[in-house]
C-alpha positions in Angstrom: -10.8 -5.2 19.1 -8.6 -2.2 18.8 -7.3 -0.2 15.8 -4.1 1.8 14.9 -3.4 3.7 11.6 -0.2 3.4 10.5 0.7 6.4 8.5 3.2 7.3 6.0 4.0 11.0 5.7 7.1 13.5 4.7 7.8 16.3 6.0 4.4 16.7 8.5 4.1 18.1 12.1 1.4 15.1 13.5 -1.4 17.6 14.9 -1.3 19.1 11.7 -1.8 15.7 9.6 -4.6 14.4 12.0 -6.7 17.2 10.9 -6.1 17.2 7.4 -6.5 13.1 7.6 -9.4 13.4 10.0 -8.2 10.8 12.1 -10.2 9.5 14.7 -8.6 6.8 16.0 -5.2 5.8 17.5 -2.3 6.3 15.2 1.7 5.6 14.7 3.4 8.7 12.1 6.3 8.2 10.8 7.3 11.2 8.9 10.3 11.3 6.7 12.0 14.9 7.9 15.4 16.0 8.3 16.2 15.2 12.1 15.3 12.3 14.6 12.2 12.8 17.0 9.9 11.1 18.7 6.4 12.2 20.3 3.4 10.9 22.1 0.6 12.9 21.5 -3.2 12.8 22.7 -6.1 13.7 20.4 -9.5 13.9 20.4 -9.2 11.4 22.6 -7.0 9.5 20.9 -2.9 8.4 21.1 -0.8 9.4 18.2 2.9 8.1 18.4 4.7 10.5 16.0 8.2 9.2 14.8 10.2 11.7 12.5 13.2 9.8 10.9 16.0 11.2 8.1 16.0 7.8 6.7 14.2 7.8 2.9 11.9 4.9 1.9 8.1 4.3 2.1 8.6 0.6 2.8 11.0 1.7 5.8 8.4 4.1 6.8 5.8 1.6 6.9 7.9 -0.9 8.4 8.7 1.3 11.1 5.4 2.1 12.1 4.4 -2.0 11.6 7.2 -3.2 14.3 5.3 -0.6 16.9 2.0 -1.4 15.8 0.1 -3.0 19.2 -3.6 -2.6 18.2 -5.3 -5.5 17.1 -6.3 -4.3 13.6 -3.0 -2.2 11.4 -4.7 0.0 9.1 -2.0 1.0 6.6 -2.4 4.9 5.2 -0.6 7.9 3.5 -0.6 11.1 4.7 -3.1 12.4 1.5 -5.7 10.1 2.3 -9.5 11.7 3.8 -10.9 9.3 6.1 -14.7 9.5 6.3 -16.5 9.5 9.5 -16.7 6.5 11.3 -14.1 4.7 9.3 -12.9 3.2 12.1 -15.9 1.6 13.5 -16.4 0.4 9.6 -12.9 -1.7 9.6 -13.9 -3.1 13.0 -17.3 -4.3 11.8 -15.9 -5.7 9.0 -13.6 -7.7 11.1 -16.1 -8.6 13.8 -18.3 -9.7 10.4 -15.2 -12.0 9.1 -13.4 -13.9 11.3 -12.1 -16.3 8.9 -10.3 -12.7 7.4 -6.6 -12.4 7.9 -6.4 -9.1 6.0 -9.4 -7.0 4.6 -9.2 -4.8 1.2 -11.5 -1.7 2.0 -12.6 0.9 -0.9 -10.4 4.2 -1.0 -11.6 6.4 -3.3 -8.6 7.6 -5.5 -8.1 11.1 -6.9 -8.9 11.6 -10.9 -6.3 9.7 -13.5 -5.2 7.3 -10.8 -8.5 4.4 -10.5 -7.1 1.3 -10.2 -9.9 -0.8 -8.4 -13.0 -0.9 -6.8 -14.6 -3.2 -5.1 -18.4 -3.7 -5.1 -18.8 -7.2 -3.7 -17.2 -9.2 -1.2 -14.7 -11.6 -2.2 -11.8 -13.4 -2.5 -8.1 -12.5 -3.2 -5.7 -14.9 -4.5 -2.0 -14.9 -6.3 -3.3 -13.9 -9.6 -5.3 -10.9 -8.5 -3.6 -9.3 -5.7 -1.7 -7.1 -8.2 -4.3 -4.3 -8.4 -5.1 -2.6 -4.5 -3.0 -0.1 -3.2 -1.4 0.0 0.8 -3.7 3.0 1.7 -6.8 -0.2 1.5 -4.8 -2.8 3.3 -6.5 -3.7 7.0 -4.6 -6.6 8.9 -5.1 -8.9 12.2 -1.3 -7.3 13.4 -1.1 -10.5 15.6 -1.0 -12.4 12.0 1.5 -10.2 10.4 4.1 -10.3 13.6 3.7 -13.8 13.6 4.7 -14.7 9.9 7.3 -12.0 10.0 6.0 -10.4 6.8 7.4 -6.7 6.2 7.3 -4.5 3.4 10.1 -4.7 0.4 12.9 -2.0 0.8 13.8 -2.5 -3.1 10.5 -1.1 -4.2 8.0 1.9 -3.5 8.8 6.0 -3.3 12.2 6.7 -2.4 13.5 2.7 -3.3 15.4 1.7 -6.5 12.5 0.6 -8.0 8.8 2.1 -8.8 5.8 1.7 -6.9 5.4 -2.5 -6.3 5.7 -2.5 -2.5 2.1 -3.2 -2.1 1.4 -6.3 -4.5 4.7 -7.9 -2.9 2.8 -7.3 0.6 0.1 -9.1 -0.3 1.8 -11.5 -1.9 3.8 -12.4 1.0 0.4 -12.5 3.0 -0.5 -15.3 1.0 2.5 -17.4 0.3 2.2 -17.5 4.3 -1.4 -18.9 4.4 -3.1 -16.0 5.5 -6.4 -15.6 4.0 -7.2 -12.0 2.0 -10.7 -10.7 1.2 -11.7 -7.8 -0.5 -14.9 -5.9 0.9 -17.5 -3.1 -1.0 -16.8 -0.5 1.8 -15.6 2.6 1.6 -13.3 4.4 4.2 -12.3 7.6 2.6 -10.7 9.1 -0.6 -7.3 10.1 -1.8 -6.7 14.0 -2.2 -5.2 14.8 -5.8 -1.4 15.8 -5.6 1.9 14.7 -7.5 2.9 11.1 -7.2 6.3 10.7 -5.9 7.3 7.9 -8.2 5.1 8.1 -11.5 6.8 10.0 -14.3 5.2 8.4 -17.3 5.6 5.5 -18.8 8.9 5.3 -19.8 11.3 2.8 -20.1 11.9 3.2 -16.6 8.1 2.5 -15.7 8.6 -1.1 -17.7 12.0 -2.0 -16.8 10.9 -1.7 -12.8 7.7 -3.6 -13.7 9.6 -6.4 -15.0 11.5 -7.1 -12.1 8.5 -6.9 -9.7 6.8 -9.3 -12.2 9.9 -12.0 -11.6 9.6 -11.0 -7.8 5.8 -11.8 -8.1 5.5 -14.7 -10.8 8.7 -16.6 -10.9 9.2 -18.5 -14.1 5.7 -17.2 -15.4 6.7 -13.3 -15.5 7.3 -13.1 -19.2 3.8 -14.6 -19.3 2.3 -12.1 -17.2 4.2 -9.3 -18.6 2.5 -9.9 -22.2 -0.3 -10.1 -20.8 0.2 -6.8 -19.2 1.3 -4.6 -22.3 -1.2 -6.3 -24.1 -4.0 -5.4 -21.7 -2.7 -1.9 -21.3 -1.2 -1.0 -24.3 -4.1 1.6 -25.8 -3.4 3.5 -22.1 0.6 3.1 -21.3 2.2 2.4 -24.9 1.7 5.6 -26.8 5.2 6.9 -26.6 6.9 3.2 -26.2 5.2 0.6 -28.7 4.0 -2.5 -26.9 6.2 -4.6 -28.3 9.4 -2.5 -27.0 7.8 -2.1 -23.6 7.7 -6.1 -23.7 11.0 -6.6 -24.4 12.3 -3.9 -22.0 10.1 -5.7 -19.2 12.0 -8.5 -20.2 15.0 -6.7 -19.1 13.9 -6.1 -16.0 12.9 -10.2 -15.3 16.5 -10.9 -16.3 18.2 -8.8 -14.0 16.8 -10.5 -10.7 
């Protein structure tokens, strides 16, 4: 098996980004810059096709790179992700271990304030829980993903007209089309602490864009979900909105799909 990461980035020269990332492995860029370019580049041994593009959009980046994508395992990645030595021999392992695995959830270490899983036992992932990893742990058979056609939403994500979502609807597409999802207790790096590009509180914003990636998720259940949500969360992400406003602006946002 072979293995490309498929990196989103803004604004990076490629050499530069390979040894902040520590890459060591083959790799596609796609940088969101101010002009078109395009570069092959070799590195410790490695390939790394860099694609600079004016266009704005994290889903468009990561499309971008996906389409070009010829390895047999797609390792999804930002540009302030740390990968740890011998991350890519992990993934491949962990493949080579699961056959049965379609796409494989690895651990990602995330920067202070922003922990939203870890996994310390193998398992698997269905509808109801696939809300919860982020892209940077997605690793996929890129065979399986060309095959059912499955890309990343344009409407949510950085630079889209909704907040972050992008991922969840990813995986969610994986498994309306059969593919099987696991998530393993392996860790392949960790994410450096900077400014998120879409959080700014939780706002009415934040709520409204979470109710219409609930209807894009859950269909005629969303409302049910959404309580569930603000009820889960509400001592963490309804101190300035009550939980009972951020319901009903949710609610909002499942009407307007």
């Amino acid at each position: 098996m072979t293995l490309q990461l498929l990196v989103a980035a803004m604004n990076k020269e490629p050499l530069q980004l390979a040894e902040e990332m520590k890459i060591d492995s083959d790799a596609i860029i796609v940088s969101q810059g101010e002009d078109y370019r395009y570069e092959e580049l070799h590195y410790k041994g490695h390939t790394i096709r860099y694609f600079s593009m004016a266009e704005r959009g994290v889903g468009l980046s990561r499309n971008h790179s996906l389409f070009r994508a010829s390895a047999t395992i797609s390792v999804f990645a930002d540009q302030d992700i740390v990968y740890d030595e011998g991350y890519a021999a992990k993934i491949l392992e962990a493949f080579a271990g699961h056959p049965e695995a379609d796409v494989l959830l690895f651990n990602v270490q995330a920067a202070p304030g922003r922990e939203t899983y870890h996994t310390e036992r193998f398992g698997r992932v269905h509808w109801y829980n696939c809300g919860r990893y982020p892209t940077y742990s997605f690793a996929v058979r890129t065979d399986k993903i060309h095959e059912h056609n499955i890309t990343f939403s344009l409407l949510f994500g950085g630079g889209a007209k909704h907040s972050n979502g992008e991922d969840s609807l990813f995986l969610h597409d994986c498994l309306k089309a059969g593919l099987k999802v696991y998530r393993v207790p392996i860790r392949i790096g960790q994410e450096q602490p900077g400014e998120s590009t879409w959080f700014k509180g939780y706002n009415e914003k934040f709520f409204y864009d979470r109710g219409v990636l609930y209807r894009h998720l859950y269909g005629r259940m969303a409302r049910i979900w959404a309580l569930r949500f603000v009820l889960a969360k509400r001592k963490v992400m309804c101190k300035e909105i009550p939980w009972r406003e951020a319901y009903r602006i949710m609610v909002r946002g499942i009407k307007a799909v």
